[in-house]
C-alpha positions as a Markdown table, in Angstrom:
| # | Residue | x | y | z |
|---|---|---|---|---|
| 1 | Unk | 3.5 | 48.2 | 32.6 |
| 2 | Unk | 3.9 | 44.8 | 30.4 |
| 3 | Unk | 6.1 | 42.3 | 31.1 |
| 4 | Unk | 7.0 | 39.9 | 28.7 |
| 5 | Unk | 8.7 | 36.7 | 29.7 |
| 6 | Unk | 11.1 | 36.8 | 26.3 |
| 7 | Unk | 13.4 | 40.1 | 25.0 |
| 8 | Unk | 12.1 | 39.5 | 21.7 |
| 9 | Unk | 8.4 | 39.8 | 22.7 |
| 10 | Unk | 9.2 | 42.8 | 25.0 |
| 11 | Unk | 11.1 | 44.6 | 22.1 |
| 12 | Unk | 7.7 | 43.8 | 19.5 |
| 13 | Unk | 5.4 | 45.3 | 22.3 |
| 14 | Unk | 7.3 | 48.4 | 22.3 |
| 15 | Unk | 7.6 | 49.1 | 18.7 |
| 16 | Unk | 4.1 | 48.5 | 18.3 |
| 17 | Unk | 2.6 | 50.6 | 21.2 |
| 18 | Unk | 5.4 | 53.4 | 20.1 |
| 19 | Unk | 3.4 | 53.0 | 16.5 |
| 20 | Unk | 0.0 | 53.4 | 18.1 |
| 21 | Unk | 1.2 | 56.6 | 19.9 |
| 22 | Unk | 0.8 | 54.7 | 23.3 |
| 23 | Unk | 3.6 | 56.9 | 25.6 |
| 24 | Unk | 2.1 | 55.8 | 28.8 |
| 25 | Unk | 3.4 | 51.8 | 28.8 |
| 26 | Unk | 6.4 | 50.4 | 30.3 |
| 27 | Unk | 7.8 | 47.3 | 29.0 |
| 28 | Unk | 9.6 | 45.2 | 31.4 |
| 29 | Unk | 11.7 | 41.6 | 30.7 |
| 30 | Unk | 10.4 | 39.1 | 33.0 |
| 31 | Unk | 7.8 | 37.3 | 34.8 |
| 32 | Unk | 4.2 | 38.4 | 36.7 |
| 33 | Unk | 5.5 | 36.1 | 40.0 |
| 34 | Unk | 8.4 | 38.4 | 40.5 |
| 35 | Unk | 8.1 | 41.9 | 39.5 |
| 36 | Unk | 11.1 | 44.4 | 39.5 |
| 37 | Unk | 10.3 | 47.3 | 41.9 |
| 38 | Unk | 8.4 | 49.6 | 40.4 |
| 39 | Unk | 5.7 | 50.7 | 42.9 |
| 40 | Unk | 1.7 | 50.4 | 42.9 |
| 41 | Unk | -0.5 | 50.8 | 39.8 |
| 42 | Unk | -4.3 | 51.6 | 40.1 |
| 43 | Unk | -5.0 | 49.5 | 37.1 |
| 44 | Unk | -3.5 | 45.8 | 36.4 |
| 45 | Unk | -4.3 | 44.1 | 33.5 |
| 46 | Unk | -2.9 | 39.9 | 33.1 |
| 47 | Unk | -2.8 | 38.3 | 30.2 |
| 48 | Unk | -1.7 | 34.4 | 31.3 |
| 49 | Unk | -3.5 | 32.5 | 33.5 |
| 50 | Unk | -2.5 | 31.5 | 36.7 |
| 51 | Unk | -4.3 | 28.8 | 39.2 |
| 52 | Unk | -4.2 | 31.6 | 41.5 |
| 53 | Unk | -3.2 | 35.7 | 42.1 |
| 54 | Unk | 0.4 | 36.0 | 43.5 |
| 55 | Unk | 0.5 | 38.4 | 46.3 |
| 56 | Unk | 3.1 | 39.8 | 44.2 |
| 57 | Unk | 0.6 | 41.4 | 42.2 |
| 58 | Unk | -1.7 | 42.3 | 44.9 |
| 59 | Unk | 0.7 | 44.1 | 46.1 |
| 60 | Unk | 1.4 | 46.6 | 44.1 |
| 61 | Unk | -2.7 | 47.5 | 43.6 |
| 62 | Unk | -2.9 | 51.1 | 44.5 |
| 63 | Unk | -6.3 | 52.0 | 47.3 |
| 64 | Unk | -8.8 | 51.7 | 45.1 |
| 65 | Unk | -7.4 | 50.0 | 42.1 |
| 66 | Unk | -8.3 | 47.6 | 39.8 |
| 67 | Unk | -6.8 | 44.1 | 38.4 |
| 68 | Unk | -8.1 | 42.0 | 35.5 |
| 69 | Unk | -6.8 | 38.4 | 35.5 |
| 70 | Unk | -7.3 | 35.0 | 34.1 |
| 71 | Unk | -7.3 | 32.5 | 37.0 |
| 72 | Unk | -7.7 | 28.5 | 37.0 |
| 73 | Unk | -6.0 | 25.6 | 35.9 |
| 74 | Unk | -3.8 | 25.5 | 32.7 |
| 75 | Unk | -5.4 | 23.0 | 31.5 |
| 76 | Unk | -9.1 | 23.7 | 32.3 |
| 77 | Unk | -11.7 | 26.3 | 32.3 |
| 78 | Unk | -10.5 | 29.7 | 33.6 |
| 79 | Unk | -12.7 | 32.7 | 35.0 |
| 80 | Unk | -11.6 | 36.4 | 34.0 |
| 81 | Unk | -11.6 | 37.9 | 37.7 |
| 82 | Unk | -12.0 | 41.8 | 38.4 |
| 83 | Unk | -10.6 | 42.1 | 41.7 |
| 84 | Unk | -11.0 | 45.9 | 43.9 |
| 85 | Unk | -8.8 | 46.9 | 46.4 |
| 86 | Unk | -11.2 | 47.8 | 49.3 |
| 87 | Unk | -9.4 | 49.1 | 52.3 |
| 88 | Unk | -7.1 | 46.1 | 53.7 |
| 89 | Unk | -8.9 | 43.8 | 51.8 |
| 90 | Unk | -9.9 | 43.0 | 47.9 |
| 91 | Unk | -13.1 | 42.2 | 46.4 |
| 92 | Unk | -13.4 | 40.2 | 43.9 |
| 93 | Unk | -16.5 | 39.5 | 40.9 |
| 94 | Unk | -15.9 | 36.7 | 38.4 |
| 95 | Unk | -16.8 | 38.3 | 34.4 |
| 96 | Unk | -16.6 | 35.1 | 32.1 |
| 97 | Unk | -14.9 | 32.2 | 31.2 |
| 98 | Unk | -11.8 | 32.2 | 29.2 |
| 99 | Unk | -9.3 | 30.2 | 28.1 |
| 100 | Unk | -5.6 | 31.9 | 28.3 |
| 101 | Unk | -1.8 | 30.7 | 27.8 |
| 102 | Unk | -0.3 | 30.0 | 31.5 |
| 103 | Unk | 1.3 | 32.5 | 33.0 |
| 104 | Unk | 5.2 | 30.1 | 33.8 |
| 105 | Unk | 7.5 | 31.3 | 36.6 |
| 106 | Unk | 11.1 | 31.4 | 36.4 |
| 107 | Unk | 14.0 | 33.4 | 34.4 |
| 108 | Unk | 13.5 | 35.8 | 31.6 |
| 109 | Unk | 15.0 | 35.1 | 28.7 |
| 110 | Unk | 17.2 | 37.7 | 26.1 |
| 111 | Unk | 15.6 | 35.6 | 23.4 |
């Protein structure tokens, strides 16, 4: 799934994952702090920072699964965070340091 804060963007991602034959992604108008229901995934990938993971996207990390996310300040230095779900819990291993856009809550536009 890939969720795109503006209609425009969402309606780009599609075409171009149609064009590289990739049938297995959902794209979704709106934001990573509130996610329509769709269930659990076993693999999350983010691509905007946030200072840190909403439980919203902990959430929906199947047993086992895996999340990739930019977290830190907007306006500093960022760590790229693997994070596990282990049982009840989550582990988590920092990869590098990034810079990414922040990830902005509030309503989706159809621009």
């Amino acid at each position: 799934v890939s969720v795109e804060r503006f209609k425009t963007l969402a309606d780009r991602a599609r075409k171009r994952l149609a064009d590289l034959g990739c049938g297995n992604v959902e794209v979704l108008v709106g934001d990573g702090f509130a996610l329509p229901e769709m269930g659990t995934f076993d693999r999350i990938l983010v691509t905007a920072s946030m200072a840190e993971l909403p439980q919203a996207l902990l959430d929906r990390l199947d047993p086992d699964g895996v999340m990739i996310a930019p977290i830190g300040p907007a306006n500093g230095r960022q760590t790229l965070l693997r994070v596990h779900r282990v049982g009840d819990g989550f582990e988590t291993k920092p990869l590098v340091d990034v810079r990414f856009v922040p990830a902005i809550p509030g309503i989706a536009r159809e621009l």
